[in-house]
N, C-alpha and C positions, 0 to 999 in steps of 0.2 A: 588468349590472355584474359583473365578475369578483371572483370569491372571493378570500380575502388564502390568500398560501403561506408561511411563515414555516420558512427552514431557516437551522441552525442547524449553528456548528462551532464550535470551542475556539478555534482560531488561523485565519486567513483561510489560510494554506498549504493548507489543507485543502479550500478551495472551490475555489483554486487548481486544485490538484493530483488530488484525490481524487474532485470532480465538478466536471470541466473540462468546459463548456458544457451542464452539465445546468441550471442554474438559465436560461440564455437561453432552453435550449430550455422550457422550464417558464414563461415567462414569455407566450406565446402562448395559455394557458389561463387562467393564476392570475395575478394582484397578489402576484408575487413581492419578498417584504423578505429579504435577507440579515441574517444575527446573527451576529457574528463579535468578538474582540480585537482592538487594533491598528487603531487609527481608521486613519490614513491608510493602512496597508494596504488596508481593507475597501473606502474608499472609493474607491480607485484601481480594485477587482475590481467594485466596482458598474458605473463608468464603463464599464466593459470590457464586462460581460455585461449592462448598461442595464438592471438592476434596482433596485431601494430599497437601503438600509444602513442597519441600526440599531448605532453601536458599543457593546458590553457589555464591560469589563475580566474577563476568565477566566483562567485561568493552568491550566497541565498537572501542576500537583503536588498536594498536600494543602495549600490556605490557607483555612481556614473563613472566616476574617474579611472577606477578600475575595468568597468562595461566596455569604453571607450578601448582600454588598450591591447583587452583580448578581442573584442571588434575587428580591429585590425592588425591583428595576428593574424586570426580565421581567417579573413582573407587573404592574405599573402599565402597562408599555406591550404587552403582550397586552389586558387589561382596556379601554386606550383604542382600540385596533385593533382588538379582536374578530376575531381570524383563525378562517377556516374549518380550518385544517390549519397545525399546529404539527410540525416532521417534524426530528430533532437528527440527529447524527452524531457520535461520541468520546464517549469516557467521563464527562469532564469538562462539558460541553457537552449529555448526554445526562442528568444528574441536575439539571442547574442550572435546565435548558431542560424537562423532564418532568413535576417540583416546581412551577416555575410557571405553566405552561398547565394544571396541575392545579385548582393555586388558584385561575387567571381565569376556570376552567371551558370552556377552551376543548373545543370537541365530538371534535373528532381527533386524539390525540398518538402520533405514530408516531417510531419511534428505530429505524432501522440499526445493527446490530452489526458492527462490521466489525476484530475483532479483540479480544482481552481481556490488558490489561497486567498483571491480575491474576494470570495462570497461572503467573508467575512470581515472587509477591510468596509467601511464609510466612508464622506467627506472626503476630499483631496485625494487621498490616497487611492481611495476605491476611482475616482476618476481616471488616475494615473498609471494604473491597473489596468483601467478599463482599456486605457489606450494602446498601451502595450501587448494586453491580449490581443488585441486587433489587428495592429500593428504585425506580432507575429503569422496570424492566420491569412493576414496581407499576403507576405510575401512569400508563405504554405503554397508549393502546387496542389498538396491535398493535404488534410487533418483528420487525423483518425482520435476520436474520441472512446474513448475506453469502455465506455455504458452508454446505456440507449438514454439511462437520463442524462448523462454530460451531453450528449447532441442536443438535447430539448432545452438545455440550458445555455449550450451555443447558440442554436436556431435561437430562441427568443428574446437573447441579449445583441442579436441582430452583430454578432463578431465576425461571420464569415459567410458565404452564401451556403447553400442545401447541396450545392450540385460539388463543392469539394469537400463536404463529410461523410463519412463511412465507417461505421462501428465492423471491428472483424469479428469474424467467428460467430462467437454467445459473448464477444465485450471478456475484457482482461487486456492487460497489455505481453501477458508472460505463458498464462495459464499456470498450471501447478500438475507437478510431478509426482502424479500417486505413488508411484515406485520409490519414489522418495519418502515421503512424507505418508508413510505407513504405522500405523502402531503397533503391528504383528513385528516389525522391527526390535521392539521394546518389550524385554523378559519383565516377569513381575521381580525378579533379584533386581533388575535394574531401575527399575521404579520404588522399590521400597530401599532400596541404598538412599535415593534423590531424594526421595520424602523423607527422608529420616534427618536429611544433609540441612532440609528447611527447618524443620521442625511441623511437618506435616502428620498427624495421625492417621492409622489406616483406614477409618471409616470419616474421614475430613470430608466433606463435600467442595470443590475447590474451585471457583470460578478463578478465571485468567484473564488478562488481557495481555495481547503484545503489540509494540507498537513505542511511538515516543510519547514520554510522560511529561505531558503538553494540555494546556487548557482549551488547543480546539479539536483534542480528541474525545473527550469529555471524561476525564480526569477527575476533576473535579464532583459531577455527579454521580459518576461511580463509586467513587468512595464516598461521597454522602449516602447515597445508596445501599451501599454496604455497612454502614452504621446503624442508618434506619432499620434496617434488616434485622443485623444484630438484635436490637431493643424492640422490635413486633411483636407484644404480645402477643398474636395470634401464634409464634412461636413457639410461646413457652408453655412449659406445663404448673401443674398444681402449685409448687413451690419456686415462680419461677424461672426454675432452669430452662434455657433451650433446650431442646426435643431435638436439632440438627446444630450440630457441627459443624462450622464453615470455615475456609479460607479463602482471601484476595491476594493471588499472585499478580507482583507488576512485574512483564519480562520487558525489560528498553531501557533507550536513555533518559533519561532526565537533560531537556533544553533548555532551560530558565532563562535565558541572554533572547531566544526569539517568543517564547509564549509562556511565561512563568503561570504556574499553578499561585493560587489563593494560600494565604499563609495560613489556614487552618488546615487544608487540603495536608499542604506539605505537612503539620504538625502530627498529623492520625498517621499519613505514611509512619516517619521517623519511630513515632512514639505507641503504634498497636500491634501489639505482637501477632495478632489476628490478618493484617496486612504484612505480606513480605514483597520484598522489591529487591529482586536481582541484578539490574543494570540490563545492558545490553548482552546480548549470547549469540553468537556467531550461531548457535545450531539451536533454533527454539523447538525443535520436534520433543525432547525428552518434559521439556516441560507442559507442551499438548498432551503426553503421554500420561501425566499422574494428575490432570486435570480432568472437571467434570465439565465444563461450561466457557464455553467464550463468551465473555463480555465488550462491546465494541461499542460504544457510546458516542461516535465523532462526529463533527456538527458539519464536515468537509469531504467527501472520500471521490476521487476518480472511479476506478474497480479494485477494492480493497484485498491483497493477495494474503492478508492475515486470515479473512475472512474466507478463505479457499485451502488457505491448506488446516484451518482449527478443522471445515469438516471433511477434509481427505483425511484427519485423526481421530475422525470418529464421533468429535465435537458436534452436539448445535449448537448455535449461537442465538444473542440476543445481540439486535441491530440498532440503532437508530433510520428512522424513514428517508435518510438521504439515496439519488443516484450510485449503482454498483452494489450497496449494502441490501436494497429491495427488490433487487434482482435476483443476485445469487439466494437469499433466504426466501423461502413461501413460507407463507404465516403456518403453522402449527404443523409443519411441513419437514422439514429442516431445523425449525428455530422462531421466532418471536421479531416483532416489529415492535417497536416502542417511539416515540415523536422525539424530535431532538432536545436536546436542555431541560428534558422534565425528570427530574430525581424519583418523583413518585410515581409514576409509568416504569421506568426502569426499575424500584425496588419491588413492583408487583408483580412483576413478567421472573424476578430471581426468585421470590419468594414463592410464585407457584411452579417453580422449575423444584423446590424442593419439596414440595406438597402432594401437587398432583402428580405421583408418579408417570404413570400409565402415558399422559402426555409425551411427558420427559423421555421416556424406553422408546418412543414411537419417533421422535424425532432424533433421536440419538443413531436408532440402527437406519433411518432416511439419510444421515450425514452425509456418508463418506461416497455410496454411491450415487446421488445428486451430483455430485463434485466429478468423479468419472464421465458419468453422461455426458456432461455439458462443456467441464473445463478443463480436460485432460489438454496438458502441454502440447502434444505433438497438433494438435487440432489448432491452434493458436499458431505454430511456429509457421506451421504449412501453409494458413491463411495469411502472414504476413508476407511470405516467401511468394508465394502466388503473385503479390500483388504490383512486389519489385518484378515479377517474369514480365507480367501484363506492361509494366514500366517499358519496358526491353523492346516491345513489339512494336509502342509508338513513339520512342525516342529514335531520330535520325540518329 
């Protein structure tokens, strides 16, 4: 009989998104249950990935009242299931979900780190944070941080001891799917349809970003960025006019309710024909596809899976110096390093992505296989897989 696998996320987007076919492929070992918000989401991603569903109500902010009463759910339904490996993901989902395989006594509780929203919280909050982080890596039998800088960022904030972290593989919590996330997938009929569907011209130059359109993605300086750009005269020519031709794709949601953008921000979005913003896309490969450049400005990243499949597309990227994002990129390598929150670093690193070609070609055709080498999915799935075996051999 197979062991129960119990993973665990705050919002179902997340099993979605963040481990796309890790749980099917996990299912060939373990009696895998999904734990997820949003009944009818979860249950639709069961159906998908033909695993269990159990729905727990969780939310992404501070509601104790709520915390309190999926708390102890969890526990009564860990304690009726008795799972062998209890394994969370998000912060939210990582205390809720840790606390109570604690209490069921379940034998393995392992949490993924794959980002800290706290890095950016102060005063009270950031204390409250603090404790919670802790709190969960408490009652972690192990925690797997996602990049080698998230461990240095644990080790230093003194959250957990050294001897229960362990980054797998090369860091990612998913890895990425070249086979998937291929541009050779994409006719140029079906890129010049999409570009046309924007209002993209054929010789556009088109930086992107995907991700949520959030002020601590850096939102906000990208499109300042992107205006400065526009108006560089180093740009233009005799009379003027730009010399290149640019577009900013936004692919995501818009969150306003947890980190609203500046209301100038929002006004260039709405009002420049020059920015387009498509909302959220279930398949963002087509718009990798007619794009020249990822742009990823975020002042927060665990290991950024944007940033893995822009250059399984063929993409470099231009990063900000956080954990995950200075891993996967080598400077002039793949893509560009820029320091976080500085508008004018980041409009220098776009504007000689359009200049100096030769740069550009060079890091463009390093993309996709950097991305193969190091981050190919199955190398990720196996090292997680491995480490529930290892579980296996010193669990009575």
């Amino acid at each position: 009989m197979k062991k129960k696998l119990v993973r665990i996320t705050t919002v179902p987007i997340s099993l979605e998104k963040l481990l796309e076919g890790q749980l099917g492929f996990m299912k060939s070992y373990y009696r895998v249950i999904a734990v997820s918000a949003d009944e009818k989401r979860l249950i639709a991603y069961g159906k998908q990935e033909n695993v269990e569903v159990f729905p727990v109500e969780m939310t992404r902010k501070i509601t104790p009242f709520k915390d309190i009463i999926a708390l102890f759910k969890l526990v009564r339904f860990f304690k009726k299931e008795q799972p062998f490996i209890v394994h969370t993901h998000t912060p939210k989902a990582g205390i809720i979900g840790m606390l109570a395989a604690t209490l069921a006594n379940v034998p393995n509780r392992l949490h993924t780190v794959a980002g800290m929203p706290l890095l950016e919280a102060t005063g009270f909050k950031r204390k409250l944070l603090n404790f919670v982080e802790k709190l969960t890596y408490t009652c972690a039998t192990k925690v797997y941080p996602n990049s080698k800088g998230l461990k240095e960022i644990i080790i230093n904030n003194n959250f957990a001891k050294t001897s229960k972290l362990k980054v797998l593989a090369n860091g990612s919590s998913n890895g990425i799917n070249t086979a998937y996330f291929n541009p050779q997938l994409f006719s140029t009929k079906d890129k010049d349809t999409l570009k046309e569907q924007l209002g993209i011209q054929k010789n556009d130059f088109v930086f992107i970003f995907v991700g949520r359109i959030v002020g601590d993605k850096g939102i906000n300086e990208l499109v300042a960025a992107f205006k400065q750009l526009q108006s560089n005269p180093l740009l233009r020519g005799a009379r003027g006019v730009l010399n290149y031709s640019c577009k900013l794709l936004l692919v995501g949601p818009f969150e306003q309710d947890l980190d609203p953008l500046k209301k100038e921000t929002i006004h260039c979005i709405e009002n420049d024909p020059t920015i387009i913003s498509v909302g959220y896309q279930q398949d963002v490969r087509p718009y990798f596809a007619i794009s020249n450049m990822l742009v990823f400005p975020s002042y927060r990243e665990g290991f950024p899976n944007v940033v893995l499949q822009a250059g399984a597309m063929e993409l470099p990227s231009i990063v900000t110096d956080i954990n995950g994002c200075n891993e996967i990129i080598i400077e002039g390598k793949n893509g560009w390093i820029v320091p976080v929150k500085n508008t004018t670093a980041l409009e220098k690193e776009m504007r000689n992505c359009l200049v100096e070609k030769d740069n550009f070609n060079l890091a463009k055709s390093n993309a996709r296989k950097m991305i193969e080498n190091r981050y190919e999915q199955k190398l990720v799935w196996e090292a997680i897989l491995e480490e529930y075996k290892e579980l296996e051999k010193h669990t009575p």
